[in-house]
Structure formats: C-alpha cells, structure tokens
N, C-alpha and C positions, 0 to 999 in steps of 0.2 A: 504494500500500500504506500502510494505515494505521502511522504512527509510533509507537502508543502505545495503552494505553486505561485510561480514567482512573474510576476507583471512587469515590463519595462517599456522606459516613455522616453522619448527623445525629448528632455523639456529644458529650454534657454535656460543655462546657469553659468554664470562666471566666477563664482565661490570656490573661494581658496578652502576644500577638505571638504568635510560630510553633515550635513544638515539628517539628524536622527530622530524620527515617529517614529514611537512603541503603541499600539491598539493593546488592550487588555480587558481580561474578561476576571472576576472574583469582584470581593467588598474590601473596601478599607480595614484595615485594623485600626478604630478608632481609638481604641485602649493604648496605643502607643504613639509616639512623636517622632521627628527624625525618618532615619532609613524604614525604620520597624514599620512604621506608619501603611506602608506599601508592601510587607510583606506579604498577604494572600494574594496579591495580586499575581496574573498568568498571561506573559505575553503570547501573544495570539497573531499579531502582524508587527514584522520589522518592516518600515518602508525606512530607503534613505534617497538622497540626490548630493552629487557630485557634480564634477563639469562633465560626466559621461553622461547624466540622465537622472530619470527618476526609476528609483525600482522598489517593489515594493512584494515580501514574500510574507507568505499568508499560510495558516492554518484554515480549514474548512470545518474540521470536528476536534474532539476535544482528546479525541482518541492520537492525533498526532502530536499533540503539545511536546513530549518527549524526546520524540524525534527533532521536531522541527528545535527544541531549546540544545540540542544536541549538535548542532548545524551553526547555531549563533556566534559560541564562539570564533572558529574559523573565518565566519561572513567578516566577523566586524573586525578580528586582524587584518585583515586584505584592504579594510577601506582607509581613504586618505586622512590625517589630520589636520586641522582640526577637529573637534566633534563639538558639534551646536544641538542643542535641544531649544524648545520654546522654555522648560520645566525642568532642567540637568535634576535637581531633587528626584525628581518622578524616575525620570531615565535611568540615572545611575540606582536607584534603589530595586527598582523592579528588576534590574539585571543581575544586581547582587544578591538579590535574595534568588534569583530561578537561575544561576548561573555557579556560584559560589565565588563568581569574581569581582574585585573590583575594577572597573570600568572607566575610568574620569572621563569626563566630558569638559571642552576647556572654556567654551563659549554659551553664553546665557543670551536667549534671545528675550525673554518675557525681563521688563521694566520694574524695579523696584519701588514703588510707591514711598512718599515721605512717611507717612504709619508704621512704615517696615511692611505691609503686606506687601502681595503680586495683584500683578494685574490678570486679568483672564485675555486666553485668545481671543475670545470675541472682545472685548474693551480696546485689543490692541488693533482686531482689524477694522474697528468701526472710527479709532483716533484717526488711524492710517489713513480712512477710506480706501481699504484695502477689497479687491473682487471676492466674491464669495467660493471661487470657480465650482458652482456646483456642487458643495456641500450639501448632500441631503439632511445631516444633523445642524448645519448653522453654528458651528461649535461649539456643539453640546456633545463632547464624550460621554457623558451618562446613556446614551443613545446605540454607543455604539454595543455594549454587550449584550443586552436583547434582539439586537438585529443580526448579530454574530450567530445566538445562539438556535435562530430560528431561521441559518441559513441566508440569511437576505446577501448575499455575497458584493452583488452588484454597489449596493449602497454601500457596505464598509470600505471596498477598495475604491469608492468617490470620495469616499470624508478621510482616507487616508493620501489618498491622491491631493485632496483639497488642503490637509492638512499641511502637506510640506511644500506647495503649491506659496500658502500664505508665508509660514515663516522662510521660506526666500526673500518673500519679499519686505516682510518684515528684516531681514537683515540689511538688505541692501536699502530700503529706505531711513534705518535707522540707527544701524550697526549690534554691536552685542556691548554686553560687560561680563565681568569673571565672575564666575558662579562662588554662589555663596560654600564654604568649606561643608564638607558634607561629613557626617560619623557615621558610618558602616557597623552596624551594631546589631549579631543573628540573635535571632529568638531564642 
C-alpha cells in the first residue's frame, strides 16, 4: 500500500531555502504549554516550496501515518535552508514529538504583536490584502481535520496549496524574524 502521494506545482518562487506547511489531524494537549502543547498532534500532509516549486505529500488514511512519518525524515534533509514556517512553535513541535527529532526552523513568518501574542494567518493575509488562492477553509485549520478524515482530499490539498501559496507571499511582502527559542520537552 502506497505511503503517500505526493503533488507538485510549478509555482513563481525566488526564496532563498524552504517555506514548510505541516496539515495535522489529533487535539491539542491543553494541559501543557511549550512543545508538549502539540504533542497529540499527527502530521498528515508535509507541503513545502523552494525555487523548484511547490510540492506537497499527503497521507489519505490514517493507516499510512507511519509510513509516511517514516519518509519525513529523509524528505526534509534533502531540502534547502532556510526553513520558514508561518508558526516554527507548531512546526518544530509536531515534528518533534512524531519524529523524535529536533528540527529548527530559522525563519518566523507570523508577526509578533506588542501583547506578546501572534497574529493568525488570516489577520496577516487580510493586513497584507493578500489572494485567498482558493482556500476552501479561509484559514481556518480547524477545518482541515474533519475534511481529512472524511476523505474530502481535493479541499485539503487546496488549503495546503493555498496555505504556502500565502506565506510566500507573506515573506516576500514583509520578510521574516527569528523565531522565538523553542524547549523540546517529551511527555
């Protein structure tokens, strides 16, 4: 049985290294802060875009997770550096906890608010006035594990297409800063 299947797009990028969307299916661990925060979570689609393109590998059931978290590794030595997330918190912890590695990521694409909060993807693409390109979820991840698990395939690889669609352009219209120190802390 196949592990995965993987989508590539010929999409404008002049980005120095790898702009990284994780999709994930589980609940928060609300009882924890930090790394832990994220640890049931289960990725379920790696997309990234380089200056090759966009590509984006995917689980279908849940019966692949294993495999395809088996696969991660390798993928993501191969890819260039930088690593930019919209969320590095999110990324590097959901890796760390279904990977057993640590991952840094060097580039923070989401905006630090003077409260110390973040901002949300959609807050940053509506500042931006940034394209929707066809998000079925409008960037609402909470969207995305129900539509996973009920098959809807088409929609998730839009809003992961969409997703890293925006933070391109979110880098290039605004740039990054360095991600807040992260503590890697297993359960």
């Amino acid at each position: 049985m196949k592990a995965r299947t993987i989508i590539k797009e010929n999409a404008a990028s002049n980005i120095d290294g790898t702009i990284i969307d994780l999709e994930t299916i589980g609940e928060f661990a609300r009882e924890y802060d930090g790394s832990r925060f994220y640890s049931q979570l289960r990725p379920v689609f790696f997309g990234y875009m380089t200056k090759a393109g966009l590509t984006i590998i995917c689980t279908e059931r849940e019966s692949q997770i294993e495999r395809f978290l088996s696969d991660l590794p390798q993928i993501i030595s191969d890819l260039p550096r930088p690593f930019y997330s919209f969320n590095t918190g999110f990324e590097m912890s959901v890796l760390f906890h279904n990977l057993g590695e640590k991952i840094f990521f060097d580039r923070e694409l989401q905006k630090e608010k003077p409260d110390g909060k973040h901002e949300s993807k959609r807050e940053a693409v509506k500042e931006l006035k940034l394209d929707n390109y066809n998000d079925p979820f409008y960037d609402d991840g909470g969207l995305f594990p129900p539509n996973w698990k009920n098959g809807n395939m088409p929609d998730c690889i839009a809003h992961n297409r969409a997703d890293l669609l925006k933070e391109r352009d979110i880098l290039l219209k605004r740039g990054f800063r360095k991600p807040e120190e992260l503590h890697f802390v297993e359960l």
